[in-house]
Biopython code that builds the backbone (N, CA, C, O; Angstrom):
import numpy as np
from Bio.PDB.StructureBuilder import StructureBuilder

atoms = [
    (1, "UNK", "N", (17.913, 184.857, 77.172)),
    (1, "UNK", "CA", (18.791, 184.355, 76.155)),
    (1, "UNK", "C", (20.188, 184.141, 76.718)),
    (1, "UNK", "O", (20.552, 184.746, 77.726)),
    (2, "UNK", "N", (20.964, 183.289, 76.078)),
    (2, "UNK", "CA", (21.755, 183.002, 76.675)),
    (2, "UNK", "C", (23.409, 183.402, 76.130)),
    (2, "UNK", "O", (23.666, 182.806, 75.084)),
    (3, "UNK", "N", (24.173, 183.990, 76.466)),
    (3, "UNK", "CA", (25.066, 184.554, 75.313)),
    (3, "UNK", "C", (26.471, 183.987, 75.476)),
    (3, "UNK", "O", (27.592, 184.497, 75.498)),
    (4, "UNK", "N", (26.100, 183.011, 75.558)),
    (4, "UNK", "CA", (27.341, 181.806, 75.103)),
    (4, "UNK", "C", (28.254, 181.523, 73.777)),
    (4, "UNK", "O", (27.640, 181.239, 72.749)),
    (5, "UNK", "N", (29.211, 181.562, 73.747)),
    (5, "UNK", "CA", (30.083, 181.057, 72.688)),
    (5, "UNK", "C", (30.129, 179.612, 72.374)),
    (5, "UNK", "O", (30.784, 178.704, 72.885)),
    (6, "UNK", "N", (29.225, 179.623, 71.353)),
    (6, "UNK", "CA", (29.201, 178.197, 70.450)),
    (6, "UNK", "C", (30.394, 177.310, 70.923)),
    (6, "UNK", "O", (31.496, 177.782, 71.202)),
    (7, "UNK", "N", (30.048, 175.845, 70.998)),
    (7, "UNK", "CA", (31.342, 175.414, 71.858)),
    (7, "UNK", "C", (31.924, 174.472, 70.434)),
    (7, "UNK", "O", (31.317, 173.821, 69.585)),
    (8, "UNK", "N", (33.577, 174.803, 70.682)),
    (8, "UNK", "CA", (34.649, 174.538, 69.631)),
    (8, "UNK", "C", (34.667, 173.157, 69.425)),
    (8, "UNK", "O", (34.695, 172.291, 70.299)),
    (9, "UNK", "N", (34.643, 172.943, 67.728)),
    (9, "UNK", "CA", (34.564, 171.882, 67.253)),
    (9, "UNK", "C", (36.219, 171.155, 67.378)),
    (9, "UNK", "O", (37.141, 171.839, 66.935)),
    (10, "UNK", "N", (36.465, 170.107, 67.839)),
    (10, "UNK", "CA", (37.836, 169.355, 67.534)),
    (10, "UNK", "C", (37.944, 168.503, 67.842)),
    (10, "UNK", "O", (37.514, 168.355, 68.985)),
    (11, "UNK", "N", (38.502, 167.368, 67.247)),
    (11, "UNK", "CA", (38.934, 165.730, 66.775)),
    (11, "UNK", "C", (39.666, 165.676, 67.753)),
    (11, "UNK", "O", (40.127, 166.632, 68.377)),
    (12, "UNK", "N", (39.856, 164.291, 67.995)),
    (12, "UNK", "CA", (40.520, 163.627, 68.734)),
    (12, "UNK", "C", (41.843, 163.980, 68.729)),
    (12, "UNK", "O", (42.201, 164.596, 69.733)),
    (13, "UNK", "N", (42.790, 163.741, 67.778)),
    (13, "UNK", "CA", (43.890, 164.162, 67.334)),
    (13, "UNK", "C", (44.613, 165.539, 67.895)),
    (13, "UNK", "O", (45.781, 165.712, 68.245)),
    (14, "UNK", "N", (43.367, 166.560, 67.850)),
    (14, "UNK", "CA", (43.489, 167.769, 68.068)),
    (14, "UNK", "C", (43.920, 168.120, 69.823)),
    (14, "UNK", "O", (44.741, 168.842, 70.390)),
    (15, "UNK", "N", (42.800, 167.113, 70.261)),
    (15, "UNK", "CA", (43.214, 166.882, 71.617)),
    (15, "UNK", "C", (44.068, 166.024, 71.911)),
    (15, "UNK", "O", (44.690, 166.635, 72.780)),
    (16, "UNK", "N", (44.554, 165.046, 71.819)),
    (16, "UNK", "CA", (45.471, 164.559, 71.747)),
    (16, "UNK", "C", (46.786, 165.225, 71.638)),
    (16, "UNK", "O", (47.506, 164.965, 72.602)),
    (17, "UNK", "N", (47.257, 165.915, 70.859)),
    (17, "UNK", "CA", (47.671, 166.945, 70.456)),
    (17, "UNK", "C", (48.088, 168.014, 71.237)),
    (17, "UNK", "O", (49.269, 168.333, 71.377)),
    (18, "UNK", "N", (47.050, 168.628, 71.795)),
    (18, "UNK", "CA", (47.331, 169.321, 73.243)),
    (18, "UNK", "C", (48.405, 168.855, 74.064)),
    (18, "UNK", "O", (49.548, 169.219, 74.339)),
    (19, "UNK", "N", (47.509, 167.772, 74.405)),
    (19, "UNK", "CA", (47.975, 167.209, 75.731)),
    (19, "UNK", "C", (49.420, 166.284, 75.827)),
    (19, "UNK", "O", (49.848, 165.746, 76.849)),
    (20, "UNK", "N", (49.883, 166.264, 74.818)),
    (20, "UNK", "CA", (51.075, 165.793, 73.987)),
    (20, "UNK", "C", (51.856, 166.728, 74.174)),
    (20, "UNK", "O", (52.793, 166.600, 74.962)),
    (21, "UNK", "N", (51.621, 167.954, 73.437)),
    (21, "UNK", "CA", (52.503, 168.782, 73.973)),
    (21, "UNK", "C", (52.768, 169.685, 74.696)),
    (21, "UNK", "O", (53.570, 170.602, 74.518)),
    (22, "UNK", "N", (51.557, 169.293, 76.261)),
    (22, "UNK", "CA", (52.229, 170.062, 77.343)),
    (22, "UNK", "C", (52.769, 169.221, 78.527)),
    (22, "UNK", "O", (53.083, 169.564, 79.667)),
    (23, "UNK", "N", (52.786, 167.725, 77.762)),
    (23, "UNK", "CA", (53.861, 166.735, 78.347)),
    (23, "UNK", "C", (55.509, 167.019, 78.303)),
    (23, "UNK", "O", (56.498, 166.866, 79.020)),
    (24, "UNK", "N", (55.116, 167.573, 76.878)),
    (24, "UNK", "CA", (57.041, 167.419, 75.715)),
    (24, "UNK", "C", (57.254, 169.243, 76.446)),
    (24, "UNK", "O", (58.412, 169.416, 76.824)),
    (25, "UNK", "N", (56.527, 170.221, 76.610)),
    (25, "UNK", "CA", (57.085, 171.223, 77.370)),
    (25, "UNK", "C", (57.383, 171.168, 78.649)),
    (25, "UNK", "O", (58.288, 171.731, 79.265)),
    (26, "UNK", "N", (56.063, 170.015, 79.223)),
    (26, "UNK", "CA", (56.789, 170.281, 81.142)),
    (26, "UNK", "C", (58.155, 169.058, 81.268)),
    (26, "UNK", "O", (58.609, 168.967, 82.409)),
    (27, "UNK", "N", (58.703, 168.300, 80.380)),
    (27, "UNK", "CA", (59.549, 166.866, 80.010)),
    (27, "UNK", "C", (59.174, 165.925, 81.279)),
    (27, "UNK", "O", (59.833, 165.661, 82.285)),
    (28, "UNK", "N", (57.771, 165.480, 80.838)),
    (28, "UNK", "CA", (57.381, 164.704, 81.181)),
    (28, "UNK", "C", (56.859, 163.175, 80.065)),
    (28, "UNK", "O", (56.692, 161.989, 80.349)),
    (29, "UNK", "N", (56.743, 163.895, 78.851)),
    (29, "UNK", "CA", (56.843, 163.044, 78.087)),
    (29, "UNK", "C", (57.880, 161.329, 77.703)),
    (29, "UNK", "O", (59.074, 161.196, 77.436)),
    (30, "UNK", "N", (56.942, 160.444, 77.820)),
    (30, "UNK", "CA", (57.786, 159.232, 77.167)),
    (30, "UNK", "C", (58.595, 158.837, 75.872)),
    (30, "UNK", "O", (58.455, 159.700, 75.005)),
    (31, "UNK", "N", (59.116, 158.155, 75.621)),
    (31, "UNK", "CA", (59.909, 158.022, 74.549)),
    (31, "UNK", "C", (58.283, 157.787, 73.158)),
    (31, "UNK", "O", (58.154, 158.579, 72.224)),
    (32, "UNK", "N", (57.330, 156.630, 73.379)),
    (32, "UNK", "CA", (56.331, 156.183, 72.974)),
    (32, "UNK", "C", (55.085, 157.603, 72.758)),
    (32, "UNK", "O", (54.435, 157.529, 71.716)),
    (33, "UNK", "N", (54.909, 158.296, 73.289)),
    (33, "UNK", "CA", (54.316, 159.428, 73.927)),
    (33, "UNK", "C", (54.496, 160.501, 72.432)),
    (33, "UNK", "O", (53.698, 160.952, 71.611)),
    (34, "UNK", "N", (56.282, 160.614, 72.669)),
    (34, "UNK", "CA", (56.823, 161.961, 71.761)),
    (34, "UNK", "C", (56.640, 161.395, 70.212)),
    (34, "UNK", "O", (56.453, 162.153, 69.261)),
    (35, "UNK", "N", (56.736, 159.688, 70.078)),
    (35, "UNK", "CA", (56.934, 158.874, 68.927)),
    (35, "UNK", "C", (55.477, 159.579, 68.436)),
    (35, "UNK", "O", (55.460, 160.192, 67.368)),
    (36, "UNK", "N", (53.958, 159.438, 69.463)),
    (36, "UNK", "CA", (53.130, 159.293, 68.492)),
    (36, "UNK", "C", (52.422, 160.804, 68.716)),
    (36, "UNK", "O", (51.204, 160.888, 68.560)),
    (37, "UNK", "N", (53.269, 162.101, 69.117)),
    (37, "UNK", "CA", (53.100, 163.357, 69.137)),
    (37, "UNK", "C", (53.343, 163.234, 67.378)),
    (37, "UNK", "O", (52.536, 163.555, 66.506)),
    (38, "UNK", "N", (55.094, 162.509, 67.160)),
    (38, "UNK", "CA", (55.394, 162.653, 65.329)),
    (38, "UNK", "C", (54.078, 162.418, 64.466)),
    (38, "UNK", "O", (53.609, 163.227, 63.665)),
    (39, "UNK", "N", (53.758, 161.632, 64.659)),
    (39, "UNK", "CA", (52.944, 160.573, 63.806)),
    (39, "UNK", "C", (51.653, 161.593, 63.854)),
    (39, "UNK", "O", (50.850, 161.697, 62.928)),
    (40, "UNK", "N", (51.601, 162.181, 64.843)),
    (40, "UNK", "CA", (50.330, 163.054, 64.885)),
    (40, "UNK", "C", (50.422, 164.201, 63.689)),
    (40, "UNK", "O", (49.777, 164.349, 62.651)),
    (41, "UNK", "N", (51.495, 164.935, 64.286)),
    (41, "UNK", "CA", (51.955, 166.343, 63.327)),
    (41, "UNK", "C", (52.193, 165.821, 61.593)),
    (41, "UNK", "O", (51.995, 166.582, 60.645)),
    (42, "UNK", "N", (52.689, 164.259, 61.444)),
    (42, "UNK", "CA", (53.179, 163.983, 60.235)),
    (42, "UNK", "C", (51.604, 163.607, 59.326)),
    (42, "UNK", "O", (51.401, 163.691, 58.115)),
    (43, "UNK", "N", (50.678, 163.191, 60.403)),
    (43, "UNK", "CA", (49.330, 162.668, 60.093)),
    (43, "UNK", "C", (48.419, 164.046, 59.559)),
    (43, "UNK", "O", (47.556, 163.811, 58.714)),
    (44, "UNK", "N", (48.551, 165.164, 59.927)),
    (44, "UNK", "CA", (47.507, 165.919, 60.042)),
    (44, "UNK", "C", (47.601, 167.182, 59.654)),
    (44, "UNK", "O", (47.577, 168.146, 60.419)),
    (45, "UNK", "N", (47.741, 167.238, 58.129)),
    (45, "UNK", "CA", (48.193, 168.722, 57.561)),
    (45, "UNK", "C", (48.479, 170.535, 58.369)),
    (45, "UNK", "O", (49.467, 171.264, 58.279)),
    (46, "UNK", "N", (47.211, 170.744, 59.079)),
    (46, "UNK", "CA", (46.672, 171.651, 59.731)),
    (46, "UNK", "C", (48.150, 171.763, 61.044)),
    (46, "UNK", "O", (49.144, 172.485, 61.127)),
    (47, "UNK", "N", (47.542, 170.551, 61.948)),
    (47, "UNK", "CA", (48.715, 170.795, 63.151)),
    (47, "UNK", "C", (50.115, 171.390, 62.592)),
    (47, "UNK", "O", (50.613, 172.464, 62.927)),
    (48, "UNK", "N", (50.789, 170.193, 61.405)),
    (48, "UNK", "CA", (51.867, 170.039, 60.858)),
    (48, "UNK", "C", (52.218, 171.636, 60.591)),
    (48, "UNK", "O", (53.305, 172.032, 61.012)),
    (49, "UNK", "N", (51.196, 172.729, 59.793)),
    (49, "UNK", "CA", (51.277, 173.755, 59.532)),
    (49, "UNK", "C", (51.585, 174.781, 60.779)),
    (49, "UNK", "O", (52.277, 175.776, 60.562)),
    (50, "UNK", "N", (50.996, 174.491, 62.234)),
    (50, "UNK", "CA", (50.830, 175.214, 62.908)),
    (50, "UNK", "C", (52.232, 175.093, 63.901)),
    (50, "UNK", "O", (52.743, 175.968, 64.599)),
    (51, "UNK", "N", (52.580, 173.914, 63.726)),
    (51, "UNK", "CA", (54.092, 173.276, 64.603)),
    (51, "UNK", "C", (54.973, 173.842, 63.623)),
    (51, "UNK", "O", (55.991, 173.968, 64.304)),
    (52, "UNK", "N", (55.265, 174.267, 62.480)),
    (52, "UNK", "CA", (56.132, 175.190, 61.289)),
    (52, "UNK", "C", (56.084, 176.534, 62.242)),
    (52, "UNK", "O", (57.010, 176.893, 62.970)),
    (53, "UNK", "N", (54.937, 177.139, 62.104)),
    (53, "UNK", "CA", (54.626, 178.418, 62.305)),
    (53, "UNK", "C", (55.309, 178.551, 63.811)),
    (53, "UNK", "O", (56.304, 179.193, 64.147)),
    (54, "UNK", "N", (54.585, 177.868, 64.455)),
    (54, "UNK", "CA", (55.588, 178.170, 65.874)),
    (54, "UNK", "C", (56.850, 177.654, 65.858)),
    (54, "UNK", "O", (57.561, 178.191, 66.707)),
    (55, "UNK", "N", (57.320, 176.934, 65.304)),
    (55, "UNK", "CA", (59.207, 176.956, 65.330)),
    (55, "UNK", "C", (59.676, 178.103, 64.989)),
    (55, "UNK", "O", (60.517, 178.631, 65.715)),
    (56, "UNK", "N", (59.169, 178.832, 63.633)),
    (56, "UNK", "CA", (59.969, 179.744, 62.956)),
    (56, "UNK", "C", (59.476, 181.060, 64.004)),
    (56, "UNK", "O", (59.940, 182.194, 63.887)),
    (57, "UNK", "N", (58.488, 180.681, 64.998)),
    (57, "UNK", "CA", (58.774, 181.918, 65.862)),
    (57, "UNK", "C", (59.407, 181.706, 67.061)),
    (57, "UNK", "O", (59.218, 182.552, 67.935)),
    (58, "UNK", "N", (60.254, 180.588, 67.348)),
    (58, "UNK", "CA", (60.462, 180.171, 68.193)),
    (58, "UNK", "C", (62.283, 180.609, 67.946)),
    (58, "UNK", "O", (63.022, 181.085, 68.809)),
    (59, "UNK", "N", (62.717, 180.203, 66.239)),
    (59, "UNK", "CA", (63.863, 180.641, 66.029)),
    (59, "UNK", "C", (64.358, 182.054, 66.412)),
    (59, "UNK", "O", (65.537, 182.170, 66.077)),
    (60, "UNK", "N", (63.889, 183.119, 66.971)),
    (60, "UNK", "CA", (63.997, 184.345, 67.109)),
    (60, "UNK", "C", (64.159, 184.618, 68.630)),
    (60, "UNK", "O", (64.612, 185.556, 69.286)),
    (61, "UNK", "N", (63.742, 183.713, 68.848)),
    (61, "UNK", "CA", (63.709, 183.774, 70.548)),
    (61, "UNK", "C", (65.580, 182.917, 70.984)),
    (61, "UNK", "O", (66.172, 183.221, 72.020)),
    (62, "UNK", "N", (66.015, 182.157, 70.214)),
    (62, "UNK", "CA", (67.310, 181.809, 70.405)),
    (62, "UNK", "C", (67.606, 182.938, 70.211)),
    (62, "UNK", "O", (67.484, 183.511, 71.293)),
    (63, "UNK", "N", (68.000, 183.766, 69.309)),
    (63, "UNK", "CA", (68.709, 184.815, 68.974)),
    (63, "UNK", "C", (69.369, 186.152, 70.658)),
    (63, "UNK", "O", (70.306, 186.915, 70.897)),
    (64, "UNK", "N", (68.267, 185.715, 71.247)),
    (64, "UNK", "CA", (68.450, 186.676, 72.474)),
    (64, "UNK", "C", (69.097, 185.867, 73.671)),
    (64, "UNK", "O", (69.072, 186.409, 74.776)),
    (65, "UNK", "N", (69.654, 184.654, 73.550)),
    (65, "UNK", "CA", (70.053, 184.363, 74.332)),
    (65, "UNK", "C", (71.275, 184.226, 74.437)),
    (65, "UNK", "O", (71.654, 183.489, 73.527)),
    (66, "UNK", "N", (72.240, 184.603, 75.179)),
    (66, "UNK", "CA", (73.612, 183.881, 75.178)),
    (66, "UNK", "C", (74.550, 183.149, 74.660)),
    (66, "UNK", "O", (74.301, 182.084, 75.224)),
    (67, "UNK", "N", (75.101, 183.023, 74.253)),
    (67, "UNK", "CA", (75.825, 181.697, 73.632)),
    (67, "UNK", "C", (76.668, 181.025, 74.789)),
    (67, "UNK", "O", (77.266, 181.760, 75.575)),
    (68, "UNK", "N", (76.719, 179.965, 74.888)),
    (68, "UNK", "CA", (77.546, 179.104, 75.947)),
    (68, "UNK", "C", (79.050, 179.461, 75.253)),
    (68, "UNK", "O", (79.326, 179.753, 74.090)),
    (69, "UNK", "N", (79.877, 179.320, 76.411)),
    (69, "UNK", "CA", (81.099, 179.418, 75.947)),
    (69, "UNK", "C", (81.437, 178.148, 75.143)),
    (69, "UNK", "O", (80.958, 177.020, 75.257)),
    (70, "UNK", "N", (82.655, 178.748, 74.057)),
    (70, "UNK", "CA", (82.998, 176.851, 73.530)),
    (70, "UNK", "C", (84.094, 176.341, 74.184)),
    (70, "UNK", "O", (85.162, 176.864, 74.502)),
    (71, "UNK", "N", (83.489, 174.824, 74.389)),
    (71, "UNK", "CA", (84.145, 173.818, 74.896)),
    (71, "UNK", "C", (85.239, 172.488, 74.011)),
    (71, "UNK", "O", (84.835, 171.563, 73.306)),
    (72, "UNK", "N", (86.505, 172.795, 74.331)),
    (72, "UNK", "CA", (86.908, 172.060, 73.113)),
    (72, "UNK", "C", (87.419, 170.685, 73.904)),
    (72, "UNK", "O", (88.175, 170.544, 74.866)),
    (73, "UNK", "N", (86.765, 169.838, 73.179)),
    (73, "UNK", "CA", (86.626, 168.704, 73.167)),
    (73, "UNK", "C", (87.771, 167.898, 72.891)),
    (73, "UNK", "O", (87.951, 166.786, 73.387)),
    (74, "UNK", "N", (88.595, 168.507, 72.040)),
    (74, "UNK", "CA", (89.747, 168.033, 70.843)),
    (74, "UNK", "C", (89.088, 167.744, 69.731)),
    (74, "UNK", "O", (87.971, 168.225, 69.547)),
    (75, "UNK", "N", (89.701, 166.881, 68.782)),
    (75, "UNK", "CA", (88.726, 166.524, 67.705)),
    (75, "UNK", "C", (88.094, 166.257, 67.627)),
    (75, "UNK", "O", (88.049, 165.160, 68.182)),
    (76, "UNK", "N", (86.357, 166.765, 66.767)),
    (76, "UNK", "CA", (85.506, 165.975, 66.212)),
    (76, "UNK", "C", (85.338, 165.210, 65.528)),
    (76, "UNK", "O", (84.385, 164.456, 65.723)),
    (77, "UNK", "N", (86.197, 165.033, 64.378)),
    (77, "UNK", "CA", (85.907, 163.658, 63.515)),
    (77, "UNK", "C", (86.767, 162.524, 63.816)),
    (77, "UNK", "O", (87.938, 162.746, 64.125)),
    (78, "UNK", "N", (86.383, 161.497, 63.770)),
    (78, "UNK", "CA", (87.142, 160.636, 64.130)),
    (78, "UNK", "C", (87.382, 159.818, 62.493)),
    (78, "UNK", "O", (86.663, 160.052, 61.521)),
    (79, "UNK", "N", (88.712, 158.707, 62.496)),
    (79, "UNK", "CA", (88.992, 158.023, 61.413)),
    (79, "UNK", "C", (88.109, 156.984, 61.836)),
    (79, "UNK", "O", (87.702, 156.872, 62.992)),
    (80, "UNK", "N", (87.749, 156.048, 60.666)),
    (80, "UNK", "CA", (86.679, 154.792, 60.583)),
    (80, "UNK", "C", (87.663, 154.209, 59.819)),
    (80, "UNK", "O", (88.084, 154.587, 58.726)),
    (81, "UNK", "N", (88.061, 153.082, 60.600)),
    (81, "UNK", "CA", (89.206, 152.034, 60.260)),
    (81, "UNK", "C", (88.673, 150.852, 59.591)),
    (81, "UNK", "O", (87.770, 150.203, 60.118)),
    (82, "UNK", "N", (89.269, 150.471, 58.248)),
    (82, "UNK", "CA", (88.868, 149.826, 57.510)),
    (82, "UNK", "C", (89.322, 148.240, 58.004)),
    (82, "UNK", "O", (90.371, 147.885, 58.542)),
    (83, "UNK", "N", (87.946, 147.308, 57.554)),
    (83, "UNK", "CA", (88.216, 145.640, 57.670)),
    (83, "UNK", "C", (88.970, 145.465, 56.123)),
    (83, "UNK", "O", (88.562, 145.738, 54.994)),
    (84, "UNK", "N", (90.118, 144.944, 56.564)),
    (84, "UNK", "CA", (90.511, 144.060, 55.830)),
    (84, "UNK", "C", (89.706, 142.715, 55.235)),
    (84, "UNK", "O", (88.776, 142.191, 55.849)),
    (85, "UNK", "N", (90.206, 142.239, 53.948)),
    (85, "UNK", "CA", (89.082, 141.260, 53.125)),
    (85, "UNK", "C", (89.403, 139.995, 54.003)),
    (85, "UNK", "O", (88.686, 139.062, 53.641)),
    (86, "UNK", "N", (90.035, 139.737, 54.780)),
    (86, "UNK", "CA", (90.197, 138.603, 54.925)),
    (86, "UNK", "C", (89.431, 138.698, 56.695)),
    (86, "UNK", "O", (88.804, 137.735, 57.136)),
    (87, "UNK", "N", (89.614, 139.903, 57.463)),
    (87, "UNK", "CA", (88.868, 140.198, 58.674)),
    (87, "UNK", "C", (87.105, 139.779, 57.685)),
    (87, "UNK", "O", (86.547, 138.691, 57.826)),
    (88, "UNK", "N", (86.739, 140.518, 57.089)),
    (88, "UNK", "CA", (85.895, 140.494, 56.341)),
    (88, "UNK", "C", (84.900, 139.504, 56.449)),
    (88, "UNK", "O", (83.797, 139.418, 56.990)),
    (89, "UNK", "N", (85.927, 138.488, 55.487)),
    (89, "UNK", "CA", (85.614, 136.573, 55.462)),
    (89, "UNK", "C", (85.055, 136.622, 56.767)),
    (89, "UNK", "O", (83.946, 136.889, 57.230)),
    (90, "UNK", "N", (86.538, 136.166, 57.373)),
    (90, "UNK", "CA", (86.140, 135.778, 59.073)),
    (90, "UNK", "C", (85.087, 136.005, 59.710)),
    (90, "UNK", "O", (84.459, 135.049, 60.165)),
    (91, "UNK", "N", (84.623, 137.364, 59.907)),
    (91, "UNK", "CA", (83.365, 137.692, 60.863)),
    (91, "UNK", "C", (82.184, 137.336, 59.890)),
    (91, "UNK", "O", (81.062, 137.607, 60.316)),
    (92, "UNK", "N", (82.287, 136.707, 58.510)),
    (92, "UNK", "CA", (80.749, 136.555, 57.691)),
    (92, "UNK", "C", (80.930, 134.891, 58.252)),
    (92, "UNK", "O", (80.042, 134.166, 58.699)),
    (93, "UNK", "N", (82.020, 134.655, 58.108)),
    (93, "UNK", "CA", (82.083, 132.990, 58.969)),
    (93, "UNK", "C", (81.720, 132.854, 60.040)),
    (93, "UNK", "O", (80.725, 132.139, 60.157)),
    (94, "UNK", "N", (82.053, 133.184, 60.751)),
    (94, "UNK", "CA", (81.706, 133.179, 62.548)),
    (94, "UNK", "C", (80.154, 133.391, 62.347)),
    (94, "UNK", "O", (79.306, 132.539, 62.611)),
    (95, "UNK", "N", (79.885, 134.760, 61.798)),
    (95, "UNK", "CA", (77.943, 135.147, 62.256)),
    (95, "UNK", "C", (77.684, 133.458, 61.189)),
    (95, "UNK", "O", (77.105, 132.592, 61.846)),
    (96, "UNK", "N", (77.881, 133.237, 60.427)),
    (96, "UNK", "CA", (76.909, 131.673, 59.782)),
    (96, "UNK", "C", (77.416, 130.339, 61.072)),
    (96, "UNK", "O", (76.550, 129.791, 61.754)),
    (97, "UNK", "N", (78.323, 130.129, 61.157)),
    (97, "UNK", "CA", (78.608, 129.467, 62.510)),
    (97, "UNK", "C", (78.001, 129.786, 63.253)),
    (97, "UNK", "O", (77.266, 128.809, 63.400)),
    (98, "UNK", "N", (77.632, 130.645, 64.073)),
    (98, "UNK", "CA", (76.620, 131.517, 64.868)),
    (98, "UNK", "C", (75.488, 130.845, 64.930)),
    (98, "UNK", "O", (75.010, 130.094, 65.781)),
    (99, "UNK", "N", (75.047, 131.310, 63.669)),
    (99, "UNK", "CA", (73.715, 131.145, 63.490)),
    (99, "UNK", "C", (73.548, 129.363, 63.664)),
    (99, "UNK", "O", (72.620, 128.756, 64.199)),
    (100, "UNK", "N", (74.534, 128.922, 63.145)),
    (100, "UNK", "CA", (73.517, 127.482, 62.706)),
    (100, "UNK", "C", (74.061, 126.881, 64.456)),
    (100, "UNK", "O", (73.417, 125.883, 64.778)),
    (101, "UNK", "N", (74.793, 127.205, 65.223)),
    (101, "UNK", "CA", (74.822, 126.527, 66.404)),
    (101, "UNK", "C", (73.547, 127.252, 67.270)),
    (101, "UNK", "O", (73.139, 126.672, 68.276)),
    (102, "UNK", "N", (73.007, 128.380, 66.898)),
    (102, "UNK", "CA", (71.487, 128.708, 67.713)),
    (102, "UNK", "C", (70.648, 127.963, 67.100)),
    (102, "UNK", "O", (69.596, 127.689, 67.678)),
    (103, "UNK", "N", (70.880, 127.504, 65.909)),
    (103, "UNK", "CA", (69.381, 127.386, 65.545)),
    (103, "UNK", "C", (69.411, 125.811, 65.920)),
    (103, "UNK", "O", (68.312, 125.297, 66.123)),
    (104, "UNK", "N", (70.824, 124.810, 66.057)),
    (104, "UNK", "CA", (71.113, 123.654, 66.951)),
    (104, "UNK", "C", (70.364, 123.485, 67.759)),
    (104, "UNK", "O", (69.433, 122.694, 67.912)),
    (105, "UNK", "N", (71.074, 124.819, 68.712)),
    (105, "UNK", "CA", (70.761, 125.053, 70.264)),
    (105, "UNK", "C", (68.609, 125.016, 70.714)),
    (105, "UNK", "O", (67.999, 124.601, 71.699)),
    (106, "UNK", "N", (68.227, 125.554, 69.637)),
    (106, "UNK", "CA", (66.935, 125.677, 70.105)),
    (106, "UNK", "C", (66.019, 124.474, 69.657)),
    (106, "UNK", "O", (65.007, 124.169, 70.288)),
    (107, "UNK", "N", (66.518, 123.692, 68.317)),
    (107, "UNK", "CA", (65.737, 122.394, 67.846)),
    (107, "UNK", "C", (66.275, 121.577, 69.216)),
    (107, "UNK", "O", (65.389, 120.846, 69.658)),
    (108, "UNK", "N", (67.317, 121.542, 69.857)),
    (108, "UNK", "CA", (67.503, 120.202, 70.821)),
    (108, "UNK", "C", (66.965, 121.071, 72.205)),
    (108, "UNK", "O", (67.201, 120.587, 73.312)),
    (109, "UNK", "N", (66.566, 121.781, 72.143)),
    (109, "UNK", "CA", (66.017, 122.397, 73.705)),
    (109, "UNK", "C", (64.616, 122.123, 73.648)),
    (109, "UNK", "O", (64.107, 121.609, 74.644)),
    (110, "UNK", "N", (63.698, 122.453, 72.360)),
    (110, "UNK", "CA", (62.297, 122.468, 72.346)),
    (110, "UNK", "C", (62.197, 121.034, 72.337)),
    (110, "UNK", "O", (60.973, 121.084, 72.220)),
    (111, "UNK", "N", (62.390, 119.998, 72.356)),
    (111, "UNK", "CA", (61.770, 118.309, 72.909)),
    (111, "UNK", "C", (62.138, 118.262, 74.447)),
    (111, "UNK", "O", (61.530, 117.653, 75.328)),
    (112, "UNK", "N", (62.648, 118.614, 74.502)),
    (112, "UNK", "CA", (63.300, 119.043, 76.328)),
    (112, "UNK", "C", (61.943, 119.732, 77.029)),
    (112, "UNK", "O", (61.341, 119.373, 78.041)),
    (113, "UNK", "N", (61.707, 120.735, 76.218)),
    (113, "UNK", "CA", (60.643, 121.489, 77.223)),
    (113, "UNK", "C", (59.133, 120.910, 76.684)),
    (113, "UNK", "O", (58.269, 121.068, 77.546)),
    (114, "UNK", "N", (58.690, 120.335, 75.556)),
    (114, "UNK", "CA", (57.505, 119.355, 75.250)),
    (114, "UNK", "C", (57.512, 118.287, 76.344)),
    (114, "UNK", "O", (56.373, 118.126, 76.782)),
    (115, "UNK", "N", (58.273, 117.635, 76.829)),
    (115, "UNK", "CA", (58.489, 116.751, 77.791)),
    (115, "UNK", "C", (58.018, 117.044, 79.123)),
    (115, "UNK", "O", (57.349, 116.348, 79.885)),
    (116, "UNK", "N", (58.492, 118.208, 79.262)),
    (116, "UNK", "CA", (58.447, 118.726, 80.583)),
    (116, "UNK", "C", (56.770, 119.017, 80.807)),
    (116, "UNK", "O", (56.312, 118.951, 81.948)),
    (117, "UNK", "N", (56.069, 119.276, 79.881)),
    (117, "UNK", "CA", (54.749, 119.447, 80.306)),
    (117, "UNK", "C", (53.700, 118.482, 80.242)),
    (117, "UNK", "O", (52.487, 118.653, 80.120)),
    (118, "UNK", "N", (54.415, 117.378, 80.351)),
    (118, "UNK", "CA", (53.381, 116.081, 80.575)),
    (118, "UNK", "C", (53.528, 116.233, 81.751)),
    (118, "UNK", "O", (52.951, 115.492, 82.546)),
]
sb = StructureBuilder()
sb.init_structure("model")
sb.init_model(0)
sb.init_chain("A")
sb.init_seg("    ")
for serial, (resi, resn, name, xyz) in enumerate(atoms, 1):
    if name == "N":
        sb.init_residue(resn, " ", resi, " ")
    sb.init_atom(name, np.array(xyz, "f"), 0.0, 1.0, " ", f" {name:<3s}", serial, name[0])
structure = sb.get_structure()
């Protein structure tokens, strides 16, 4: 007889999953990669539950570390300087000017390049 442990049932996802995130721990992970690690955890109740559970044990583990000294920067907030109504106008003029000299630019280019492939 043979006294083996029944071999573990799991979805694609699940593996996927894995291997996702021992990309995003060694930072080897891609931008595309980490996008569809989200989509995984946001897809799949269970994981989603289990990526909770390990953060909130993960928060405890900051606690023992150090704090970096603070670095002052000078200010953090900065002022956001307001357009005037008439700046306003102007740049909604220019982007429609804009636009209609591209869209010029590409009706008189495309008989240019139909030509070219005779």
């Amino acid at each position: 007889m043979s006294h083996r442990n029944p071999p573990e049932r799991r979805t694609f996802l699940q593996d996927r999953f894995d291997i996702l995130i021992k990309r995003q721990k060694l930072g080897t992970a891609t931008f595309s990669e980490l996008t569809e690690l989200d989509e995984i955890v946001n897809r799949d109740p269970e994981l989603r539950e289990k990526v909770i559970r390990e953060s909130m044990l993960m928060e405890g583990v900051d606690d023992f570390e150090e704090p970096a000294p603070p670095v002052d920067n000078g200010p953090i907030l900065q002022t956001i300087k307001r357009r005037s109504v008439l700046q306003r106008i102007k740049s909604w003029i220019s982007r429609i000017f804009n636009a209609q000299i591209l869209t010029v630019k590409t009706t008189i280019q495309a008989p240019r390049s139909a030509l070219l492939s005779f």
